[in-house]
N, C-alpha and C positions, 0 to 999 in steps of 0.2 A: 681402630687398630685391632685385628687380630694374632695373634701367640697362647702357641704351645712351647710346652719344655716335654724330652725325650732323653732319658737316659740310657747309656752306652758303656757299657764294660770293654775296656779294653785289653783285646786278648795278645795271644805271644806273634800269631803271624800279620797281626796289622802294623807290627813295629820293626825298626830297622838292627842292626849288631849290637847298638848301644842301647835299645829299649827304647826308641822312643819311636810315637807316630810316624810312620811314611808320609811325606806331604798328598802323595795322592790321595791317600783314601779320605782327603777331610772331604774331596765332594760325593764321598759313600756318605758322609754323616747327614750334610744336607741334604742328601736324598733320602736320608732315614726319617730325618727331622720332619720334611717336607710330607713323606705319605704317610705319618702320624699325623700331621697336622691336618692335611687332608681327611682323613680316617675320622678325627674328630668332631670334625663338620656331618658327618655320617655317609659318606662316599669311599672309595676306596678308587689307585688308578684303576683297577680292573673293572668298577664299576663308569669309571670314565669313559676307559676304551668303547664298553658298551652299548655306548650314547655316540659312538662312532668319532667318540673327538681324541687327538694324540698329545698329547703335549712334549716336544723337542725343548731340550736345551739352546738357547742360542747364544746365551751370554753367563760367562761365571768370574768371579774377581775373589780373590783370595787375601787376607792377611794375618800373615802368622807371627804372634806378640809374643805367645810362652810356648813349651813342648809338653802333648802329652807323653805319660809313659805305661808300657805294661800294669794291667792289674790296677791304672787308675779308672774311676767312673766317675766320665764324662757327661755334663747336661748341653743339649744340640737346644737352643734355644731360638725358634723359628717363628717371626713375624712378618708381617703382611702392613707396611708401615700405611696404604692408601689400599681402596677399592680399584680391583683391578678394571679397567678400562679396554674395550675392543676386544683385541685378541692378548696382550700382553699381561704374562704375572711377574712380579718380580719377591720372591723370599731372602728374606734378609735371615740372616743365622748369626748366632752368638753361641761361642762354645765355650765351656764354663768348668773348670777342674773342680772338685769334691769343696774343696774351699771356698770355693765361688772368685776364684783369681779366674781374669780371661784372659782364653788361652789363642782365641782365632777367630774372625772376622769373617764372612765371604755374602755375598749379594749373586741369586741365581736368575735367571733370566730365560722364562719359558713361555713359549705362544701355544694358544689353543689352534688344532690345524684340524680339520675335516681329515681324518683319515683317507677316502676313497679320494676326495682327490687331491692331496694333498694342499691344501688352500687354508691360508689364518681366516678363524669365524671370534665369531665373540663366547665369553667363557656360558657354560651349559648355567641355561634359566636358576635352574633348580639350586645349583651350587654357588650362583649369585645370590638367590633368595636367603641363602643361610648364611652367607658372607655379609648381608645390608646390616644384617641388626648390629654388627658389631662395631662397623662404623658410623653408625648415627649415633651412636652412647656417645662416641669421642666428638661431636660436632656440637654436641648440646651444653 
């Protein structure tokens, strides 16, 4: 299993009249989460792009337990519960108030696609090679 945690101050225009999160922006968090998590592997998407591969959303579920509010900071906490397979990732996210109460749930769902022609391939060697080590620790 791999996971990151990313943290996220939240400012005045990501919340609604009453202070609190706008539902959409929690899939800006997961996407935060995501290319830190990434980042961390020592990749970046721009170095993805690079390699000629795109990764589209094609699937996202949400569930919203508590609210956040203005001026809280939030941890985007982003796992990789299996070794991705083919062409499919799937990042699981856990968001976490200052307290450590959870506040939001969501599961993203993204395919590796050949840019040029837009076709699902299997995720880049390299970025697998640094993804293996960390699920063999959990298998042992």
């Amino acid at each position: 299993m791999y996971t990151t945690s990313t943290q996220i101050r939240i400012h005045y225009a990501l919340t609604d009249q009453m202070g609190v999160v706008y539902h959409g922006h929690y899939a800006q968090f997961y996407e935060i989460g995501r290319a830190e998590a990434i980042r961390e592997l020592g990749y970046s998407y721009k170095d993805i792009e690079a390699m000629g591969i795109i990764m589209p959303v094609v699937d996202i579920h949400s569930r919203f337990l508590r609210p956040a509010k203005y001026d809280d900071l939030i941890t985007v906490k982003t796992t990789l519960r299996e070794l991705p397979v083919h062409h499919k990732i799937v990042f699981h996210s856990e968001i976490y108030s200052e307290d450590g109460a959870l506040l939001n749930t969501g599961d993203v769902t993204l395919y590796f696609m050949e840019a040029k022609h837009m076709k699902r391939c299997e995720m880049p060697a390299a970025l697998k090679d640094k993804l293996v080590a960390y699920f063999k620790e959990t298998e042992e």
